[in-house]
TORDRENBA-307965 format. One record per residue (C-alpha): x, y, z; residue number from 0. Coordinates in steps of 0.2 Angstrom, whole numbers, m for minus. Layout:
N
{atom {X, Y, Z}, NUM}
...
END
This chain:
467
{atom {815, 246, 336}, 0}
{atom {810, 230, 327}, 1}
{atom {812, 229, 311}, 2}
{atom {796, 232, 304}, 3}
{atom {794, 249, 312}, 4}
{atom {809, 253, 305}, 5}
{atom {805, 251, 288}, 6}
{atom {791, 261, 291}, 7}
{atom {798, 273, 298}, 8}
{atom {814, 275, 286}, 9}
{atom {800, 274, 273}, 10}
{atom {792, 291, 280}, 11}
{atom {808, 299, 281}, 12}
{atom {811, 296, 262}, 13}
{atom {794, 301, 260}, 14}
{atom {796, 318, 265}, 15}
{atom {814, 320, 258}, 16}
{atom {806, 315, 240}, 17}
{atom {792, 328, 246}, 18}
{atom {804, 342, 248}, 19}
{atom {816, 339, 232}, 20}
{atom {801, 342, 223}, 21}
{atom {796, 358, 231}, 22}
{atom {798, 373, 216}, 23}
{atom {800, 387, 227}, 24}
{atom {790, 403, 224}, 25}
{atom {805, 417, 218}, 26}
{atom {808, 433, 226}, 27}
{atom {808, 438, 207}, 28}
{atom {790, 431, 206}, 29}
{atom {783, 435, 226}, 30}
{atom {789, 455, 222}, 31}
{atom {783, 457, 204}, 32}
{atom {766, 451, 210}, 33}
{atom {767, 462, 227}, 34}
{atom {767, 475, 215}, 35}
{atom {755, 469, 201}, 36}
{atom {740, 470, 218}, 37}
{atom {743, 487, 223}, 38}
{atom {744, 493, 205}, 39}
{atom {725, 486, 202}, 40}
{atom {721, 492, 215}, 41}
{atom {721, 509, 212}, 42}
{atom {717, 506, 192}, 43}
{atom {696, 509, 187}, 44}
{atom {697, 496, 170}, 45}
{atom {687, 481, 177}, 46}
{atom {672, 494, 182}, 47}
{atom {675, 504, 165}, 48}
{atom {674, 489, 154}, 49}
{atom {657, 483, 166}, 50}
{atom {650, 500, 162}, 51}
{atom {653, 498, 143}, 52}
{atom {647, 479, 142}, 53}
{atom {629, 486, 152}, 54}
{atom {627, 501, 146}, 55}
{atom {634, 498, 124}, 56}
{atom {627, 481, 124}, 57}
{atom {613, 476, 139}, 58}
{atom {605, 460, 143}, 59}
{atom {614, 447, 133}, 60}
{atom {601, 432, 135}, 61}
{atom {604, 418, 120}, 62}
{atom {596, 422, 103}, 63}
{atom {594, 438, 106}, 64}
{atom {602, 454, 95}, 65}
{atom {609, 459, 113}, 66}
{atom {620, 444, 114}, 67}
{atom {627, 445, 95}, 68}
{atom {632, 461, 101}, 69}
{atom {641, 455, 115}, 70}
{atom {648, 443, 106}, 71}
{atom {655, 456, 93}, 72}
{atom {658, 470, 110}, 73}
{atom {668, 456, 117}, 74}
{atom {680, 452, 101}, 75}
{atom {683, 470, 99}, 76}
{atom {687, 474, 118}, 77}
{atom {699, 460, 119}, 78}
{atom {711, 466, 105}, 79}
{atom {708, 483, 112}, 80}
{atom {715, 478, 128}, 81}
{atom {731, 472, 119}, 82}
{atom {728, 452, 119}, 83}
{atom {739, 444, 109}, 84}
{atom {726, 432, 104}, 85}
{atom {708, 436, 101}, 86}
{atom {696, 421, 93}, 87}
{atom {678, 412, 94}, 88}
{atom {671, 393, 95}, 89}
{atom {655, 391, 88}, 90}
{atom {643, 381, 103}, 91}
{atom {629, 373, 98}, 92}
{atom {612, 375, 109}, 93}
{atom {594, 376, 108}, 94}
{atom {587, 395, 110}, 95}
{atom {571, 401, 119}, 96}
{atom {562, 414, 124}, 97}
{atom {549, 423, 135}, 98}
{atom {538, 433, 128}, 99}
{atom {519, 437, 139}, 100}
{atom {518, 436, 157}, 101}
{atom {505, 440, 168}, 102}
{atom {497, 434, 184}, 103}
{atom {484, 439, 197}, 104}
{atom {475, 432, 211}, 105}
{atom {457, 433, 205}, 106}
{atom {448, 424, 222}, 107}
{atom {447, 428, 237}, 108}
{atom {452, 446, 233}, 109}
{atom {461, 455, 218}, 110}
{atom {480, 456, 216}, 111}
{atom {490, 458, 201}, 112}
{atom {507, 448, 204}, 113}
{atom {521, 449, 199}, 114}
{atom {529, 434, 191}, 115}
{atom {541, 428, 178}, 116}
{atom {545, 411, 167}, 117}
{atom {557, 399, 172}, 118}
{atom {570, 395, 157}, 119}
{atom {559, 384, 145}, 120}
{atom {546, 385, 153}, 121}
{atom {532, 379, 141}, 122}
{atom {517, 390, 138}, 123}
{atom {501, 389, 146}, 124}
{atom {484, 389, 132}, 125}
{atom {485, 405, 122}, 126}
{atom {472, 414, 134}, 127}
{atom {480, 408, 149}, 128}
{atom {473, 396, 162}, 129}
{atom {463, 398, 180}, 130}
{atom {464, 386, 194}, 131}
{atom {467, 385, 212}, 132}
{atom {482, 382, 221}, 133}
{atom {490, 368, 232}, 134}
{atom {503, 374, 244}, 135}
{atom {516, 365, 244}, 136}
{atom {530, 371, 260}, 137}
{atom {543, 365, 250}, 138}
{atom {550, 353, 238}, 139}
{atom {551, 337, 248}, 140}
{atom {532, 341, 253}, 141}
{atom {528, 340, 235}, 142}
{atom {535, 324, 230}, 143}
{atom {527, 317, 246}, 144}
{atom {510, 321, 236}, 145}
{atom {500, 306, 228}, 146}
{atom {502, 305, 209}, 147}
{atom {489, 315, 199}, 148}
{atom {480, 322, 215}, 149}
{atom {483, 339, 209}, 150}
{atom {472, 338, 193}, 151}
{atom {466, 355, 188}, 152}
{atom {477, 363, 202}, 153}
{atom {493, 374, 201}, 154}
{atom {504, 368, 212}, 155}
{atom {513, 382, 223}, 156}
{atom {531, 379, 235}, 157}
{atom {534, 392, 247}, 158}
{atom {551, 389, 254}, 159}
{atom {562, 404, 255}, 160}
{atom {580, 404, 251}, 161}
{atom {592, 408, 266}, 162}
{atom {605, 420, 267}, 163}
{atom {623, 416, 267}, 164}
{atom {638, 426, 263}, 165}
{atom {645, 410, 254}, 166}
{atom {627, 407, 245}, 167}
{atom {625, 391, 253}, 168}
{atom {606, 395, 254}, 169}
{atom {604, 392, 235}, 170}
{atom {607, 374, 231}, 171}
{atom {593, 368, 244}, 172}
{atom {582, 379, 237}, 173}
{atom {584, 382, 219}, 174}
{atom {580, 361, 217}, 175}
{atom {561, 368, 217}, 176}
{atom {566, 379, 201}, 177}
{atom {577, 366, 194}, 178}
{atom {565, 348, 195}, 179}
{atom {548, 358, 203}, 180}
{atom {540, 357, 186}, 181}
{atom {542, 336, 183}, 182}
{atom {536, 333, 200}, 183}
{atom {523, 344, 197}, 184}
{atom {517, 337, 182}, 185}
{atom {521, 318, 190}, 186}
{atom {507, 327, 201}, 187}
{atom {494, 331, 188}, 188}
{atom {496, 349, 190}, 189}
{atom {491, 362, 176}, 190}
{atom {506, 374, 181}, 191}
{atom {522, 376, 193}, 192}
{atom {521, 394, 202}, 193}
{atom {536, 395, 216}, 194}
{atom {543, 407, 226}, 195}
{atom {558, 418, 218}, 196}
{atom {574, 409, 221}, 197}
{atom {581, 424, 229}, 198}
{atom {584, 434, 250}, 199}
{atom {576, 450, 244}, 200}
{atom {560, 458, 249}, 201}
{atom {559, 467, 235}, 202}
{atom {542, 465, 221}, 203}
{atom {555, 456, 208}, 204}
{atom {554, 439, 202}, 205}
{atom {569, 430, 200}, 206}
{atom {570, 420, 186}, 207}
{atom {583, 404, 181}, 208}
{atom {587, 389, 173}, 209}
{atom {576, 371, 176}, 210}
{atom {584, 354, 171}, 211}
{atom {577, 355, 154}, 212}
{atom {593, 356, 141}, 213}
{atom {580, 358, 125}, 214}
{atom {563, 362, 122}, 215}
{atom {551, 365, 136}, 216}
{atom {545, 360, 155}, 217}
{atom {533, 345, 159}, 218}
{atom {522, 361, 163}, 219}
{atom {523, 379, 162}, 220}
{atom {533, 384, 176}, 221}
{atom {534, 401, 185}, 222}
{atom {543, 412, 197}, 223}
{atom {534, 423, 209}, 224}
{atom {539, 439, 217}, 225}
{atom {543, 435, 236}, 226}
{atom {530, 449, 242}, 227}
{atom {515, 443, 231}, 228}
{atom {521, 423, 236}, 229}
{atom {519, 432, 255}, 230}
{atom {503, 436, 249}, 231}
{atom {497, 420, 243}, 232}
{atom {502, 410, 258}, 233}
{atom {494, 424, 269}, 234}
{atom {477, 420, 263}, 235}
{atom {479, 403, 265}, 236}
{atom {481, 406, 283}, 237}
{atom {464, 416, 282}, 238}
{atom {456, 399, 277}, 239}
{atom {458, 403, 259}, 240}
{atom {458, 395, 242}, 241}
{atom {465, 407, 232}, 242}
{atom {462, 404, 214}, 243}
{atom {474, 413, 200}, 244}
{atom {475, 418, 184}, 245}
{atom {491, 414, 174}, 246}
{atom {496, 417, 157}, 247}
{atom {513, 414, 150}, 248}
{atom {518, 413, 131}, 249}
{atom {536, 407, 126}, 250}
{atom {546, 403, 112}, 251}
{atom {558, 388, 107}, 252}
{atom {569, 395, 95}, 253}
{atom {577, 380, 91}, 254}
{atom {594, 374, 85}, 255}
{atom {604, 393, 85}, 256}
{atom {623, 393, 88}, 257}
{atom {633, 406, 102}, 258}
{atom {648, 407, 106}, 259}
{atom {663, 405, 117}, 260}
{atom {675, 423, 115}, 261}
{atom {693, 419, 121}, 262}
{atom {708, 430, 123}, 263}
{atom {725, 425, 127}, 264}
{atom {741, 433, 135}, 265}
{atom {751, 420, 127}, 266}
{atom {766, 412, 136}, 267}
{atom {785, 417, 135}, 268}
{atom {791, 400, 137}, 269}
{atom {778, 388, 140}, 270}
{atom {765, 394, 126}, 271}
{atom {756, 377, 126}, 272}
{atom {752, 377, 146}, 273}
{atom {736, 387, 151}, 274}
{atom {728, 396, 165}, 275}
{atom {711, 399, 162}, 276}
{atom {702, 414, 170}, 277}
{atom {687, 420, 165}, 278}
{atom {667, 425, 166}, 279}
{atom {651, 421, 158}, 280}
{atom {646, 432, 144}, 281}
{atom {627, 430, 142}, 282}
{atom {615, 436, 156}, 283}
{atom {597, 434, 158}, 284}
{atom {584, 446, 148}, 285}
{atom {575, 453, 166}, 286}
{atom {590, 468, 170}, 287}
{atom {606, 470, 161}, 288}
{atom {618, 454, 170}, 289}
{atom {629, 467, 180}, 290}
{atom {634, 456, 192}, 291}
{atom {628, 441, 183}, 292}
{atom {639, 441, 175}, 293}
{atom {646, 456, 168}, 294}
{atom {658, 457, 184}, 295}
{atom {667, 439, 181}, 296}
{atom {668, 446, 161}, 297}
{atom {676, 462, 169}, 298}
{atom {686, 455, 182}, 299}
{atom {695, 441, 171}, 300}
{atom {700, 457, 156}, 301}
{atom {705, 467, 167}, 302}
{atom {716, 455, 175}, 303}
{atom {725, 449, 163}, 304}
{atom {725, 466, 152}, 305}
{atom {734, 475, 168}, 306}
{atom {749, 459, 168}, 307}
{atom {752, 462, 150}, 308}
{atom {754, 480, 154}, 309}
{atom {763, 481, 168}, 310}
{atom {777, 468, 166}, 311}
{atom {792, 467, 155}, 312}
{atom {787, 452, 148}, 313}
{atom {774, 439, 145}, 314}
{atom {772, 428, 160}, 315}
{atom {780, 408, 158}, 316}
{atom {762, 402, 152}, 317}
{atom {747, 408, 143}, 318}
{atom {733, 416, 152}, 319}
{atom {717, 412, 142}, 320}
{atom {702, 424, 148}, 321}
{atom {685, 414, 144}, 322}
{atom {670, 423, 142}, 323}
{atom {660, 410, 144}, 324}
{atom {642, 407, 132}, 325}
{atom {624, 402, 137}, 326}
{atom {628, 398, 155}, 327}
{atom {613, 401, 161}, 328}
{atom {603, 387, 151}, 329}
{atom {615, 375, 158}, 330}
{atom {634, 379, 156}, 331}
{atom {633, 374, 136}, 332}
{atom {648, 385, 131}, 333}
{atom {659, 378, 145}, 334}
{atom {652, 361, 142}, 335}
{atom {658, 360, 122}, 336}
{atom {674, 371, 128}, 337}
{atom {678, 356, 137}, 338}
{atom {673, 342, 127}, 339}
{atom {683, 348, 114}, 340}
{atom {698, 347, 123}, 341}
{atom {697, 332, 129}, 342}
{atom {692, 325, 112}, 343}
{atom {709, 335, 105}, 344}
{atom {722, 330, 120}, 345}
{atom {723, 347, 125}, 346}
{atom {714, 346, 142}, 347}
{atom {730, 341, 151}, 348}
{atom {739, 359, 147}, 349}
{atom {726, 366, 156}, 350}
{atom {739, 370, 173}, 351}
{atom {724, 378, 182}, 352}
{atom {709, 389, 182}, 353}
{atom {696, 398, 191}, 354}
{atom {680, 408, 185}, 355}
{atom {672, 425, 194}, 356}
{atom {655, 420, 194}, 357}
{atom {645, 428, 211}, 358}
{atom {642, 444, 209}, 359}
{atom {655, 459, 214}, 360}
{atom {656, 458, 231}, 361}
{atom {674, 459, 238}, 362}
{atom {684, 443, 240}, 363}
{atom {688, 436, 258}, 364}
{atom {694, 418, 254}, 365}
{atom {705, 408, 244}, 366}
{atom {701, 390, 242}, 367}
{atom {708, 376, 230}, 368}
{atom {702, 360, 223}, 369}
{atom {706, 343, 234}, 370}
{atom {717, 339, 217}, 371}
{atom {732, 352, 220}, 372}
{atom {746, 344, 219}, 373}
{atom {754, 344, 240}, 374}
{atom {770, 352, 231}, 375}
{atom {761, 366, 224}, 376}
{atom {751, 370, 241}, 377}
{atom {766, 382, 245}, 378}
{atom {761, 393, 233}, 379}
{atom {745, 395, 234}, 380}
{atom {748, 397, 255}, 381}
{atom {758, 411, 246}, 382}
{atom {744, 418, 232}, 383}
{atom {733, 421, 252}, 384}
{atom {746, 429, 260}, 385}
{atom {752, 442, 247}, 386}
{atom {732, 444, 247}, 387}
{atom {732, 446, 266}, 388}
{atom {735, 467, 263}, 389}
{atom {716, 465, 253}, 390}
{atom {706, 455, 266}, 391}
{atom {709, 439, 259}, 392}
{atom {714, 422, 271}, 393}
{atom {718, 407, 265}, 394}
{atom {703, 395, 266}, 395}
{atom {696, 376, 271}, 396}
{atom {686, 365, 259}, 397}
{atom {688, 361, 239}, 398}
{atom {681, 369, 224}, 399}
{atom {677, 366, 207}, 400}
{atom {682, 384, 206}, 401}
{atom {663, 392, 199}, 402}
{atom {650, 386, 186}, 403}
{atom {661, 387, 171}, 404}
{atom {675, 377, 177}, 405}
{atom {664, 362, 183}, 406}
{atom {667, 354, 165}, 407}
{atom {685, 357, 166}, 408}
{atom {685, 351, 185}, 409}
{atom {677, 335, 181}, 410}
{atom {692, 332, 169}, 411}
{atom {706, 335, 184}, 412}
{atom {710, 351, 179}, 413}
{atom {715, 362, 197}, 414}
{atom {704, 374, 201}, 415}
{atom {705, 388, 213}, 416}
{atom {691, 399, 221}, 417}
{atom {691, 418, 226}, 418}
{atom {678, 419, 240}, 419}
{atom {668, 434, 236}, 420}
{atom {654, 442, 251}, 421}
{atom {640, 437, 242}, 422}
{atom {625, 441, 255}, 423}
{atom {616, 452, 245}, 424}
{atom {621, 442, 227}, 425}
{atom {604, 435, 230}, 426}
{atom {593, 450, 232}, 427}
{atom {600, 453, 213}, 428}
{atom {602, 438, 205}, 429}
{atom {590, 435, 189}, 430}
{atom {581, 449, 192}, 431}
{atom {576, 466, 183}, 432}
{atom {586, 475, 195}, 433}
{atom {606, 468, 191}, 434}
{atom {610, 484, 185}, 435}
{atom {626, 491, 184}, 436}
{atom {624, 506, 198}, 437}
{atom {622, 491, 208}, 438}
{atom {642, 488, 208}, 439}
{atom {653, 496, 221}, 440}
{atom {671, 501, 210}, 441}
{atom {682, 499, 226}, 442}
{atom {676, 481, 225}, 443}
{atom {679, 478, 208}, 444}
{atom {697, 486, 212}, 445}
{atom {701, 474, 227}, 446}
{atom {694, 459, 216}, 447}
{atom {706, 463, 201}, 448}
{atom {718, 467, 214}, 449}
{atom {716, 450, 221}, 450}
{atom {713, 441, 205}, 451}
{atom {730, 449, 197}, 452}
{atom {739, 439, 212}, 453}
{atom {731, 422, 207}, 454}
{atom {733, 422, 189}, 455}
{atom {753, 429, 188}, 456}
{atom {758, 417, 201}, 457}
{atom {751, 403, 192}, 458}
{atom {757, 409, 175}, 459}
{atom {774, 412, 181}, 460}
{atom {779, 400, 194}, 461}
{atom {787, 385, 185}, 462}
{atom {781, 370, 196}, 463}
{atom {767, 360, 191}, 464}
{atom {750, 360, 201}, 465}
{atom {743, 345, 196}, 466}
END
């Protein structure tokens, strides 16, 4: 062997001698006391209990609304109930809006009602409404393919429908119609936005949602459709037809108003300052009550770390902060201030690791972790998947920002895990009137604190760092 490969080679060996010295094992201590946190959620109702409160004692929770002051004040008061050892607020600046008339129907070449719903900040359209034909558009890319201003006195309409996925992987091509339809369309000369529901039901619901707007209102008033009357539409256009509609949407800007983060913590026994974040968002849109959006992940996270507390002799090494999340759905604004705050006070590197339940409450099948694990930490979450095995849980490819609220907080290197949950049917639900609490299964809301319990012990307890 010359000498060069020799080097190399002696090089690789010390590499993976270094690798292994660093290794923190998992103990048996630790591997046992979480064996036995899982099959005690499993067979314990709170996550589903505290769902059934939040929907049924407080509602829909959309920002600026009496429902979310109540959640806000429901939230505080359950956490201490549950025994946290630390219950607080942080005020989070935003602006607030509202939707207030909504009506629509196809008034040529036959009558319809439809059945439709504002996208979040959508502007209003003239007090007594507006009429004009539409302009199909298949879907997004077809629109900015039209010639600017060709759609004067035209509401342009995109068709596309999402596709199913048990991952959601339908949602992101398709929701770019909700999120950016409405400047396109109004690049376009288009009096309105009308789209089909971001959504794989077949159900009369409209779906509503969030556009890229962060305050004040759309380039144009913009509008979700029910898939069956969008089916309707697009019908009579292969008929030959021009439909023309009638579309009347009044909204409100509130203004500057102030939410909230609530946050509970299970605080360390030795390594107080370290934090593993768990948590849900706590507001919900207005259409249905935000059962599983996102009054699961809220559950989930209390329960979880409510059951540790319980159920051990002592605190875990590190804090477990449970983040219920504010105004997610306008565009992650309590996550966002959460995590400029941190990094504008240093605290951001004691953030060890987090993850947020944020799809719905199907079971969980995967475990995933961000790219930026450290390699000496991998062990233990190979180990989190496999004491999750007895649930239905395998370890998973791929990386993750670990859900909506933890993007902030991923974007500053904080680790991030995801607990794959079976969302096929999260999109027949999701922003409509019809996420309702007897929606959610209580076996699956037991196998995802079951599973959830696993993560967050292992990471509060085991000493080694992930980063």
């Amino acid at each position: 062997m010359n000498l060069k490969k020799w080097v190399a080679a002696a090089t690789f060996v010390f590499t993976l001698t270094s690798y292994a010295d660093n290794i923190v094992p998992v103990s048996e201590e630790t591997h046992s006391t979480a064996a036995a946190l899982r099959d005690k959620a499993f067979k314990d109702d709170s996550a589903y209990e505290i769902l059934k409160s939040l929907t049924t004692e407080v509602g829909a929770r959309h920002p600026g609304t009496p429902g979310e002051k109540a959640a806000i004040e429901w939230g505080v008061n359950k956490l201490k109930a549950l025994g946290f050892d630390k219950v607080y607020t942080e005020d989070v600046k935003m602006n607030g809006w509202l939707r207030g008339v909504e009506t629509a129907e196809i008034i040529l070449p036959s009558y319809q009602k439809m059945i439709i719903t504002a996208l979040g900040r959508s502007k209003s359209t003239p007090k007594k409404g507006l009429e004009a034909e539409i302009v199909h558009f298949k879907n997004y890319a077809a629109l900015e393919q039209a010639p600017d201003g060709s759609l004067k006195g035209k509401i342009a309409f995109i068709s596309n429908r999402m596709e199913r996925f048990k991952n959601g992987a339908g949602y992101g091509p398709a929701n770019i119609a909700r999120s950016k339809g409405h400047e396109i369309a109004a690049q376009k000369g288009a009096e309105a936005l009308l789209i089909r529901s971001i959504g794989t039901d077949d159900h009369r619901n409209p779906h509503t949602g969030a556009t890229n707007v962060a305050m004040g209102y759309t380039e144009v008033p913009a509008v979700a459709l029910s898939n069956p009357d969008a089916d309707q539409l697009v019908r009579l256009l292969e008929y030959g037809h021009t439909p023309k509609i009638r579309l009347n949407i009044q909204t409100k800007d509130l203004g500057p108003i102030v939410t909230k983060n609530v946050i509970g913590e299970i605080t360390g026994s030795e390594r107080p300052d370290e934090v593993v974040v768990i948590g849900g968002h706590l507001d919900s849109w207005d259409l249905g009550t935000g059962a599983v959006d996102d009054g699961a992940g809220v559950a989930i996270a209390m329960a979880t770390a409510s059951l540790i507390k319980s159920n051990t002799d002592k605190n875990p090494r590190r804090t477990i902060r449970v983040i219920l999340w504010g105004a997610e759905e306008l565009g992650l604004i309590g996550a966002r201030a959460y995590a400029k705050a941190r990094e504008e006070d240093g605290s951001i590197a004691n953030h060890i690791i987090g993850s947020e339940s944020d799809f719905g409450a199907g079971p969980v099948y995967g475990l995933q972790s961000s790219n930026n694990i450290s390699p000496n930490a991998l062990h233990v979450v190979d180990t989190m998947a496999s004491l999750m095995g007895e649930l239905g849980v395998t370890r998973r490819p791929g990386n993750t920002s670990g859900g909506p609220d933890m993007i902030p907080l991923a974007a500053l290197g904080v680790p991030a895990i995801n607990l794959m949950q079976n969302g096929t049917d999260y999109f027949d639900l999701h922003h409509t009137p019809d996420d309702t609490f007897d929606k959610v299964n209580p076996e699956n809301m037991r196998q995802n604190v079951a599973a959830w319990t696993v993560f967050t012990f292992m990471a509060a307890q085991w000493p080694g760092s992930f980063k």
